[in-house]
MARVEX-155718 format. One line per 2 residues: number of its first residue (from 1); their letters; for each residue x, z, y of N, C-alpha, C. Coordinates in steps of 0.05 Angstrom, whole numbers, plus 32768, in hexadecimal, padded with zeros to 4 digits. Atoms other than C-alpha are relative to their C-alpha. Example, Ala and Ser with C-alpha at 12.3 -4.5 7.8 and 13.67 -1.06 7.14 Angstrom:
# MARVEX-155718
1) AS) 8012:8000:7FE8:80F6:809C:7FA6:8012:8000:8018  7FF0:7FFF:7FE8:8111:808F:7FEB:7FF1:800E:8016;
This chain:
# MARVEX-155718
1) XX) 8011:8013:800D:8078:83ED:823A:7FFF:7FE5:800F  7FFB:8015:7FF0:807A:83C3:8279:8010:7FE9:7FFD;
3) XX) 7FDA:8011:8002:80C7:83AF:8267:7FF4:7FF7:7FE9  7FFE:800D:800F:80B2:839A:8228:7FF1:7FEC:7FF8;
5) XX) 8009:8015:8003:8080:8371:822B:8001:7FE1:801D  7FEF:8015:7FF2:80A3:8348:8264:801E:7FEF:7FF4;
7) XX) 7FED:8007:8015:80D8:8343:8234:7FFD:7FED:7FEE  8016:8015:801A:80A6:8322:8200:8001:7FEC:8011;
9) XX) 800D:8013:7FF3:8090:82FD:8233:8018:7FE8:8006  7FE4:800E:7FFD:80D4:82E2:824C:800E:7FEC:7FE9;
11) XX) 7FEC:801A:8017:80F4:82C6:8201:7FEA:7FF2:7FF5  8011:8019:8010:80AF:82A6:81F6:8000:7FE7:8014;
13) XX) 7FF3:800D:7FED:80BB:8281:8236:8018:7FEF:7FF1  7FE7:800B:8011:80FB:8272:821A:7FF7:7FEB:7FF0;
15) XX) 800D:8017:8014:80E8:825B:81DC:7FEF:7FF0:8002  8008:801B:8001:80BB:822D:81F4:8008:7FF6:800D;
17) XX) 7FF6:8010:7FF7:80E3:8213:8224:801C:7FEA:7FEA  7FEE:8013:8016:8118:81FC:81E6:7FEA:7FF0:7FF2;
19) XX) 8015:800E:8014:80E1:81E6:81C2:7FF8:7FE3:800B  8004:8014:7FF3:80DB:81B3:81F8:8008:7FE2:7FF0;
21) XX) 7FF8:8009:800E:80DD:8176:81D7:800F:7FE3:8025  7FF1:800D:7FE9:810D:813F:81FE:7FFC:7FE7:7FFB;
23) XX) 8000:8022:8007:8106:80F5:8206:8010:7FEE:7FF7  7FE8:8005:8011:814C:80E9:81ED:7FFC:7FFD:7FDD;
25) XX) 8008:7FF4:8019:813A:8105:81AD:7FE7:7FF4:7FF8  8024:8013:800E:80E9:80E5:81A5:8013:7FE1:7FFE;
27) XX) 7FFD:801A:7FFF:810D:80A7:81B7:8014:7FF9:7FEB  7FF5:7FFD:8022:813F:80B2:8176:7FEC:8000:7FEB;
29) XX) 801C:7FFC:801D:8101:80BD:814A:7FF4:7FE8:8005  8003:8014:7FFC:80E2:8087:8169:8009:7FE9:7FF0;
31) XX) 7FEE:801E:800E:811D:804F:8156:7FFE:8004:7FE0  7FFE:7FFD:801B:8123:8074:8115:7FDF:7FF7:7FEF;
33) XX) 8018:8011:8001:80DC:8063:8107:7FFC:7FE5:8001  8008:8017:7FFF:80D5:801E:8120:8015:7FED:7FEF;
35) XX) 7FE9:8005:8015:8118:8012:80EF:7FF6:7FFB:7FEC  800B:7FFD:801D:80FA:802B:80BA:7FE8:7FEA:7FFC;
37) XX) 8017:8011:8005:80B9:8005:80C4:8009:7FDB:7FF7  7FFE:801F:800A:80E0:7FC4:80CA:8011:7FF7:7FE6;
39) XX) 7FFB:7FF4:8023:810C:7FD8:8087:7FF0:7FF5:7FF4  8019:8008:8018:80CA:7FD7:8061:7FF1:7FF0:8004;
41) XX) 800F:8028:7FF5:80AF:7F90:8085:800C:7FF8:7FF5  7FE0:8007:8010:80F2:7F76:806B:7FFE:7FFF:7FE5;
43) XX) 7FFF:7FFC:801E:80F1:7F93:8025:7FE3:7FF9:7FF1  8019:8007:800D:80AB:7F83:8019:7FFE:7FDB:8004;
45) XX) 8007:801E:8001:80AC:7F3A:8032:8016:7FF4:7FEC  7FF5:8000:801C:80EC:7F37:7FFD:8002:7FFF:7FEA;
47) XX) 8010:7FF6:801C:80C6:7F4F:7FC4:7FF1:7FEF:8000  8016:800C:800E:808D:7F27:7FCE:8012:7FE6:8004;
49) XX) 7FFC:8015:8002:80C1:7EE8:7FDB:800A:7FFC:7FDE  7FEE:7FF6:801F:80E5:7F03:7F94:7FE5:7FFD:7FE8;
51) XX) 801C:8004:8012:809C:7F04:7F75:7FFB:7FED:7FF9  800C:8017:8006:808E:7EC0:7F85:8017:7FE8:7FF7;
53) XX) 7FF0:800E:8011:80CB:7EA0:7F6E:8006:8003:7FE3  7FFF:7FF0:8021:80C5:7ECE:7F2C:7FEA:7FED:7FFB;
55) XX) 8016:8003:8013:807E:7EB5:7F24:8004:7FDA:8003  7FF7:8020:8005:809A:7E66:7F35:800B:7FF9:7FE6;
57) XX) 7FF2:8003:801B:80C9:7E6C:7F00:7FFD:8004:7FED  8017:7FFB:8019:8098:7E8D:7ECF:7FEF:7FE4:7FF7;
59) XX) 8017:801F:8005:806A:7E4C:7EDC:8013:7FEC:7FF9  7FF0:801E:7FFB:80A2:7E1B:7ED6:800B:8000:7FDE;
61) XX) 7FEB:8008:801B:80BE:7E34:7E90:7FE7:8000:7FEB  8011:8001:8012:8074:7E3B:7E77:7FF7:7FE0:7FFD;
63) XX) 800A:8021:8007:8065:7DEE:7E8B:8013:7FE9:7FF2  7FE9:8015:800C:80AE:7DDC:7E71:7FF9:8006:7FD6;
65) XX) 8001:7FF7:801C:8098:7E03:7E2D:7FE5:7FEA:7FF9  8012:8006:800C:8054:7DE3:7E29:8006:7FE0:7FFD;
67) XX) 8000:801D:8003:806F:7D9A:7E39:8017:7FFE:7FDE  7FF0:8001:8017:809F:7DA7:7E06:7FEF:7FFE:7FE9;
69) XX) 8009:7FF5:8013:8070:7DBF:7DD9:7FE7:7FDE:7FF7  8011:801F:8004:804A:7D7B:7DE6:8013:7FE1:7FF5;
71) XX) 7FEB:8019:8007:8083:7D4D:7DD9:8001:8002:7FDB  8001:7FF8:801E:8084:7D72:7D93:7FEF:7FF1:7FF5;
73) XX) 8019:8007:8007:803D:7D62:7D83:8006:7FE3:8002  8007:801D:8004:8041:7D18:7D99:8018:7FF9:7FF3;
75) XX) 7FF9:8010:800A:807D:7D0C:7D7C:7FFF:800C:7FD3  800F:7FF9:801A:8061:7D38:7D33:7FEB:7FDA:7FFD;
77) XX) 8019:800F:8002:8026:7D07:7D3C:800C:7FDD:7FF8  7FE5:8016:7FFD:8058:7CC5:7D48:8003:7FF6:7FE3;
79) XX) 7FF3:7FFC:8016:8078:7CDC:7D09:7FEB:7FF2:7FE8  8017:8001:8014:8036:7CDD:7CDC:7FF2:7FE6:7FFB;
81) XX) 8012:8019:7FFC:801A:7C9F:7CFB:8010:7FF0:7FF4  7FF1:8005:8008:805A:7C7E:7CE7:7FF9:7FF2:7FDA;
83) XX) 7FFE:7FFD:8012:8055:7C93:7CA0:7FE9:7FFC:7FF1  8011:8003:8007:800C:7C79:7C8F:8002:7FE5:7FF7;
């Protein structure tokens, strides 16, 4: 009974000595981490530069539509005054 639970005792030893974690290895998880983090700094300050050139060019073809849409009118109006 002796032998066997020195036995136990021995591959749990073991196994936690593999289990050991190594600084080689944290310091791979580490970089892979601080990668990743700066990745999605990157891809997010991208997006929101892509946002605000989307929503520039949204404003630019709504104030080119509405001046347009004013040139119409004054020159409708132009027309009418014209013809009195």
């Amino acid at each position: 009974m002796k032998k066997i639970a020195f036995t136990l005792i021995a591959v749990s030893a073991l196994g936690l000595a593999a289990c050991k974690p190594t600084p080689a290895a944290n310091n791979v998880v580490a970089n892979e981490s601080n990668a990743m983090n700066a990745a999605m700094t990157d891809m997010n300050a991208a997006m929101a530069d892509a946002n605000m050139a989307a929503s520039s060019a949204m404003n630019s073809a709504a104030n080119a539509a509405d001046s347009a849409a004013a040139a119409a009118s004054n020159a409708a109006n132009t027309a009418t005054n014209a013809t009195k």
